[in-house]
C-alpha positions in Angstrom: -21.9 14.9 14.7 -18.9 13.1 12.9 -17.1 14.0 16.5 -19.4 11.3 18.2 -19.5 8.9 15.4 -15.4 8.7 15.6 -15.5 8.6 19.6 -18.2 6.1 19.8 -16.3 3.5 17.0 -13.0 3.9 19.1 -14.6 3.0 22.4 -16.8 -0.2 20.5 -14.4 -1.6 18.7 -10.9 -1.9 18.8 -10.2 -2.7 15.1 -11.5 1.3 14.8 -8.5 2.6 17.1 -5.9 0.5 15.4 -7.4 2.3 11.9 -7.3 5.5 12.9 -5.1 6.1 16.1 -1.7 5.9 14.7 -2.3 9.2 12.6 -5.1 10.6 15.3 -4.2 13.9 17.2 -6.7 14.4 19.7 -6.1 18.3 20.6 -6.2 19.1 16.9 -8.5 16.7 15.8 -11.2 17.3 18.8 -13.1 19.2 21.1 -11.9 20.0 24.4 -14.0 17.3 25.9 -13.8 14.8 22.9 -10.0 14.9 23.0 -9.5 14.4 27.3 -12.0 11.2 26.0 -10.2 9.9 23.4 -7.1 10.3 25.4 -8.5 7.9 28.2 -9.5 5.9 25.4 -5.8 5.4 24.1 -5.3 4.9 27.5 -6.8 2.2 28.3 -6.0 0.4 24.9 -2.4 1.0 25.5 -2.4 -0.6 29.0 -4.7 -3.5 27.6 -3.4 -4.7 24.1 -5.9 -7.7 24.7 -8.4 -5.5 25.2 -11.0 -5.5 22.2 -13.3 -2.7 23.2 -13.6 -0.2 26.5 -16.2 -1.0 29.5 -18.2 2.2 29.0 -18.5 2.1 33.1 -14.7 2.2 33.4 -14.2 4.9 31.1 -16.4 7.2 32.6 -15.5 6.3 36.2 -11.7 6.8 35.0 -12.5 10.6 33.5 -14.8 11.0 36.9 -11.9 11.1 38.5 -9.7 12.9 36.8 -12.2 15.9 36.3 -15.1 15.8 38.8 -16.4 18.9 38.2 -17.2 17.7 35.1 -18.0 14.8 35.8 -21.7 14.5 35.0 -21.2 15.8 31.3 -19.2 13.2 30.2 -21.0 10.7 31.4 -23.6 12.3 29.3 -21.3 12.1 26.4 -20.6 8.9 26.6 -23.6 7.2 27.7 -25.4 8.9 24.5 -22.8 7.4 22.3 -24.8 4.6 20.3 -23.1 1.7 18.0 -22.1 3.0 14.4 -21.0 1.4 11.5 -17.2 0.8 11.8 -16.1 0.9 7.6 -17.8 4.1 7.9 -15.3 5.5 10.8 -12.3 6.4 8.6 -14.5 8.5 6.3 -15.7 10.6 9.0 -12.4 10.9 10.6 -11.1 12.2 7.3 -13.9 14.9 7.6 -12.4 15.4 10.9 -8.7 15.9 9.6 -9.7 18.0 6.7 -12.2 20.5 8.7 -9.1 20.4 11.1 -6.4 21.2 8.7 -8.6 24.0 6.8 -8.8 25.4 10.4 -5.1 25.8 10.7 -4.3 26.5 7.2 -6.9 29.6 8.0 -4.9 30.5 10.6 -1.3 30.2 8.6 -2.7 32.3 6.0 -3.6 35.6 8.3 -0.6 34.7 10.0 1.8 34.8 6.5 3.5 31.9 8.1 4.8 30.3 4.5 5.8 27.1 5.8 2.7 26.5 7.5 0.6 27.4 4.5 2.3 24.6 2.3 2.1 21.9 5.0 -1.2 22.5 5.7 -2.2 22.8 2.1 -1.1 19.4 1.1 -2.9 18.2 4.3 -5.9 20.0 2.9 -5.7 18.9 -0.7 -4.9 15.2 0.6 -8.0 15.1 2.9 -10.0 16.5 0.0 -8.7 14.0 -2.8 -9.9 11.2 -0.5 -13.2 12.3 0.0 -13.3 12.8 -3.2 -11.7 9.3 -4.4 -15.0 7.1 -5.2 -16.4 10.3 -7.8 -13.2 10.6 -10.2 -12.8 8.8 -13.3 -14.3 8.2 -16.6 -17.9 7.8 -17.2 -19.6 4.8 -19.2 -22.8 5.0 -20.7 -24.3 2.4 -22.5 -21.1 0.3 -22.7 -21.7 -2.5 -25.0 -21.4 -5.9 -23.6 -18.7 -7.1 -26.0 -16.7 -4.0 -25.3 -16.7 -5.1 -21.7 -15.8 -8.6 -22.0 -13.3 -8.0 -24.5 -10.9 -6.6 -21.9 -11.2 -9.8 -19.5 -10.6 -11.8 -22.8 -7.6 -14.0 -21.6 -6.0 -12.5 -25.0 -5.7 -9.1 -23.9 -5.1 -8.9 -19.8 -1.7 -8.6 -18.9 -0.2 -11.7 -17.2 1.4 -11.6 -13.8 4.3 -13.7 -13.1 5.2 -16.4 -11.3 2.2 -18.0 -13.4 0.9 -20.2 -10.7 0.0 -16.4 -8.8 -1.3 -15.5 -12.4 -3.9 -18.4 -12.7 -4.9 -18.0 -9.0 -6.1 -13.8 -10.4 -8.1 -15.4 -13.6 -5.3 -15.7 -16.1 -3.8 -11.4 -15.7 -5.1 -8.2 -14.8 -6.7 -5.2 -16.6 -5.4 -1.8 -16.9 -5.7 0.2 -13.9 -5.2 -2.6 -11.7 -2.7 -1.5 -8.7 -0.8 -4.1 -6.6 0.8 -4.2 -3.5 4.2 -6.2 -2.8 5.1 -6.2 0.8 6.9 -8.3 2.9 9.7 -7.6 5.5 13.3 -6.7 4.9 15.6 -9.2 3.1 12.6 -11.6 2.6 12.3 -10.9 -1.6 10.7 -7.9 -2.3 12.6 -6.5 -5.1 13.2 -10.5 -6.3 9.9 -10.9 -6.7 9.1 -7.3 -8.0 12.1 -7.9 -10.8 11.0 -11.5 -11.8 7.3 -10.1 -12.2 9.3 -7.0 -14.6 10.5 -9.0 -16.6 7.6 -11.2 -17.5 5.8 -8.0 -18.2 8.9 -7.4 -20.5 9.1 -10.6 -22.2 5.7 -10.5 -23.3 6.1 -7.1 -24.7 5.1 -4.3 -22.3 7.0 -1.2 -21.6 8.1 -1.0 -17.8 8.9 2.1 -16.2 10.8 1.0 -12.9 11.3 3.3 -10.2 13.5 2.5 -7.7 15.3 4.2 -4.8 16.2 1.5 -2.2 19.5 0.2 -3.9 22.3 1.5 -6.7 20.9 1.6 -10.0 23.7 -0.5 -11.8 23.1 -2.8 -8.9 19.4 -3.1 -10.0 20.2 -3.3 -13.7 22.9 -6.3 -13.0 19.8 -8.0 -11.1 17.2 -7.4 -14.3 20.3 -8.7 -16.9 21.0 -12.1 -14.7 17.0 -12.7 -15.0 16.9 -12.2 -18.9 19.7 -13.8 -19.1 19.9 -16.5 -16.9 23.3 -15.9 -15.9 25.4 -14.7 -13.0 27.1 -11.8 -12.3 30.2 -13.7 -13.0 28.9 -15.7 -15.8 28.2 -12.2 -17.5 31.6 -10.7 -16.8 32.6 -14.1 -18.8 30.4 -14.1 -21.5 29.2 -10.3 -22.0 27.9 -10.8 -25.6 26.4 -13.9 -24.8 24.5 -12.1 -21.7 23.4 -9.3 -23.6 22.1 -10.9 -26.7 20.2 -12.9 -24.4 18.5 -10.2 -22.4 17.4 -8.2 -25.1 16.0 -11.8 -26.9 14.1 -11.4 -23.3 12.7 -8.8 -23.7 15.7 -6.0 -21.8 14.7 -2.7 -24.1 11.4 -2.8 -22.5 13.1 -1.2 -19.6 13.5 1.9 -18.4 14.9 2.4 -15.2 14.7 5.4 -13.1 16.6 5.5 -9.9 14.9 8.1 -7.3 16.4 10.1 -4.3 14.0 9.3 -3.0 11.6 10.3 -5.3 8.2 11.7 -5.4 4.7 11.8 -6.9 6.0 14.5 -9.4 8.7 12.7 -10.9 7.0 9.3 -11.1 4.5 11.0 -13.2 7.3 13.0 -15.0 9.1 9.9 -16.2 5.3 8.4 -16.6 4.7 11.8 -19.4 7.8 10.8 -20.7 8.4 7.4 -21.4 4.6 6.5 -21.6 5.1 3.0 -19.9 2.2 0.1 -20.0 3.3 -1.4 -16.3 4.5 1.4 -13.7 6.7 -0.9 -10.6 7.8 1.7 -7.0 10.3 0.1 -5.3 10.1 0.9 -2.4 7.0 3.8 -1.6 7.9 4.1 1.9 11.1 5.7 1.3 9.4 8.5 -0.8 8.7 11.7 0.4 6.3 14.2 0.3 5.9 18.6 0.8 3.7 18.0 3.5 4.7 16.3 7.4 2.3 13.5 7.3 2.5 10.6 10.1 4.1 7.7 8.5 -0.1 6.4 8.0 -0.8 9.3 6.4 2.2 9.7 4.6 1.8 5.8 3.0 -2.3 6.0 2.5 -1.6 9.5 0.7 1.2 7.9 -1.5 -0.5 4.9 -2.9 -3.5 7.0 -3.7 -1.5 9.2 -5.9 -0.1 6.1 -7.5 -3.5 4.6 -8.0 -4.3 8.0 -9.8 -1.7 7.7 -11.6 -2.6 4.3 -12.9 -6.1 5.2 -13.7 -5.5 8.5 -15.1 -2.4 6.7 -17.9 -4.2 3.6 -18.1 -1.2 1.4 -16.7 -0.6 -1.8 -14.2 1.1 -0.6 -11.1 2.7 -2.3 -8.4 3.8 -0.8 -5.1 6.7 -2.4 -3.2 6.2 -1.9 0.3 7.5 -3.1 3.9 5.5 -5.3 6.2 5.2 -4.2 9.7 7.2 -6.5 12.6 4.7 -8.9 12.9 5.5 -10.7 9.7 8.7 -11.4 10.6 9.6 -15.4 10.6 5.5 -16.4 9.6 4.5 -18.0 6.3 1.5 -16.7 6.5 1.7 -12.9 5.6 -1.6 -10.9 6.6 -3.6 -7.5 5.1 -2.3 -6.0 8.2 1.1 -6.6 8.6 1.9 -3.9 5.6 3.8 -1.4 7.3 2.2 1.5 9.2 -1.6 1.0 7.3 -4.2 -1.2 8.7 -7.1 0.2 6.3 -5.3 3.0 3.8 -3.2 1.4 1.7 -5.0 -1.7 1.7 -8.2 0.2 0.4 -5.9 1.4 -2.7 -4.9 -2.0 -3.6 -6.6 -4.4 -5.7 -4.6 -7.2 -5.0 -2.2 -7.2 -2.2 0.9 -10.0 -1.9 2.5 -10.6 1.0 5.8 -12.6 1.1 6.2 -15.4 3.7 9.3 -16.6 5.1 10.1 -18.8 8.3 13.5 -20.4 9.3 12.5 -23.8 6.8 11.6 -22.0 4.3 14.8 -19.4 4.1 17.1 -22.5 4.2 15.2 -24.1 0.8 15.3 -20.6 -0.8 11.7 -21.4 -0.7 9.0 -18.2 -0.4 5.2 -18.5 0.5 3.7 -16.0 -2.0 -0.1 -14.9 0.1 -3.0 -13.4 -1.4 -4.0 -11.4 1.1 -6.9 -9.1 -0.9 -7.7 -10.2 -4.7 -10.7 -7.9 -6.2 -10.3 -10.0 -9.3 -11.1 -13.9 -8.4 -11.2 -13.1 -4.4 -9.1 -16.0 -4.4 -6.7 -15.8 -1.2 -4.1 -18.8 -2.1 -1.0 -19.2 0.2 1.9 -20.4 -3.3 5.1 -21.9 -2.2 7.4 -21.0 -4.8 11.0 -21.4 -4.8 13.8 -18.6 -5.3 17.4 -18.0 -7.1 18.4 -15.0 -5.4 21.9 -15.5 -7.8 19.4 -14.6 -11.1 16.6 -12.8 -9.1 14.4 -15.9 -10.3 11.1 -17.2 -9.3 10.2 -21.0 -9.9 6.5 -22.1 -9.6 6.0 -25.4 -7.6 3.5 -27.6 -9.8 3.0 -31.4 -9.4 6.4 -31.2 -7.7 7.9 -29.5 -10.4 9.7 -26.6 -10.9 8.6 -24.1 -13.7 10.0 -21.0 -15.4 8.2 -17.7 -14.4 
């Protein structure tokens, strides 16, 4: 029984309960008995942060006492529960959610209650599209060796820039490839997001930049400084100069499309529309979405629509997303600082780039750029680079040097 499975990972290991518990409901998501359980369980972790699994002694002398009567069940239940395999846990528990919200999507239906059909529903088709994740895409038969190699020619992947992060993923990425940027607020985000759009527009690829954290002509100023080189007061000085120099860099490969805040169904709107090579979200927290997901849910459902997206269009996207207190003042970022996700929106991500920044390192205008997953060399690099927050500019550190993009 999945029910067990979930129960016994939570109570073994403790990485389980930080996966799952933030967007866990146990008296919708479990038995009677499994959900007074799993309420001990959260319990005990919450009175032991420390604490890397639960004595299974304690745990059943703790619901002993609570509910004697009972008593001799659950320590049945519990004594049964035998060691699973933890990466398996979050696919069972997403059985649990969707078997759960079918049940009360059921119920909204003979009950006509509209609003509860279309929360439920998304729940429903959310729960569904994960399970269903691994099975979608194209199929390849007999794919000819050249064919295959040709895309990982260093010719044709698509360059990521600063270019000291490019070498450390094999020279670019491929079509299809999504990455995460995340770090916490006023570290870089957007800098870095903007220095990387406009080496994808300098080489020659369309960028379809969605953005709803700051004022658009705010963001536009930023992308003209970079092509440019120039201030904001440089440009207001020299305004042909400043232009001729951003479209020489590559400035009508942008289209910018400011959300508020945005959703799934535009991004693929302006994605129909303007048919872009690299797709950049800035920032997908701030989106929203029909359905009331927990903020987990909420951010594991969003980058796997944007991964879809990706796939289904062929493009590179790039999700700009905040890291979670913990990365505040540390160099080195970590998978699981990203904001409210320890194991969703990292398993959408093929490479994932935290931003590091201590008190040294903000007083240099220097950034620590941290490979935290890379599917394409699983090379996990920490890259000082060094920032111009004036021209949104990122400067490689090589042999003591400072490079261009």
């Amino acid at each position: 029984m999945s029910e067990s499975r979930i129960i016994s990972a939570l109570i073994h290991d403790r990485a389980a309960y930080d996966s799952i518990g933030p967007v866990m409901d146990p008296d919708e998501d479990f038995s009677d008995q499994g959900a007074i359980i799993v309420n001990k369980v959260q319990e005990y972790y919450d009175n032991d942060v420390d604490a890397d699994h639960i004595d299974k002694e304690f745990l059943i002398d703790h619901i002993k006492s609570d509910h004697p009567k009972h008593s001799d069940t659950f320590e049945g239940i519990i004594r049964t529960l035998q060691e699973v395999s933890i990466p398996n846990v979050l696919s069972e528990f997403r059985k649990v959610k969707l078997n759960a919200a079918q049940q009360r999507l059921a119920e909204a239906l003979l009950g006509n209650q509209d609003r509860e059909i279309e929360h439920y529903l998304e729940k429903v088709n959310h729960y569904r599209e994960m399970a269903e994740a691994d099975d979608d895409g194209n199929v390849f038969i007999q794919t000819d060796i050249d064919d295959v190699l040709r895309a990982f020619d260093r010719d044709n992947l698509i360059k990521v820039y600063p270019l000291s992060l490019n070498e450390k993923l094999g020279g670019g990425v491929v079509p299809g490839t999504q990455i995460a940027i995340y770090a916490p607020t006023e570290v870089g985000k957007s800098l870095i997001a903007i220095n990387a759009a406009c080496g994808f527009m300098k080489d020659g690829y369309k960028v379809l930049y969605c953005g709803n954290e700051d004022p658009a002509m705010s963001m536009l100023s930023r992308f003209y400084s970079r092509l440019s080189s120039m201030t904001r007061d440089e440009m207001m000085l020299h305004k042909a100069e400043a232009r001729q120099r951003a479209y020489n860099n590559g400035y009508g490969n942008l289209v910018f499309y400011e959300m508020a805040p945005g959703s799934v169904f535009d991004i693929k709107r302006m994605v129909d529309k303007y048919e872009p090579d690299i797709l950049i979200v800035d920032q997908m927290a701030n989106m929203e979405t029909r359905a009331m997901f927990t903020k987990v849910e909420k951010n594991e459902y969003l980058a796997l629509k944007i991964r879809s997206i990706a796939k289904q269009y062929g493009l590179v996207s790039i999700i700009v997303h905040q890291a979670s207190d913990s990365a505040y003042g540390k160099l080195g970022i970590e998978k699981n600082d990203m904001y409210y996700s320890n194991v969703g929106v990292q398993g959408q991500m093929d490479i994932m780039i935290g931003i590091g920044m201590d008190d040294t390192y903000e007083q240099q205008n220097k950034r620590m750029l941290c490979l935290t997953k890379n599917k394409i060399s699983s090379d996990h690099s920490h890259i000082p680079v060094i920032i111009d927050p004036h021209l949104s500019k990122v400067l490689s550190i090589t042999g003591g040097m400072n490079v261009n993009l």
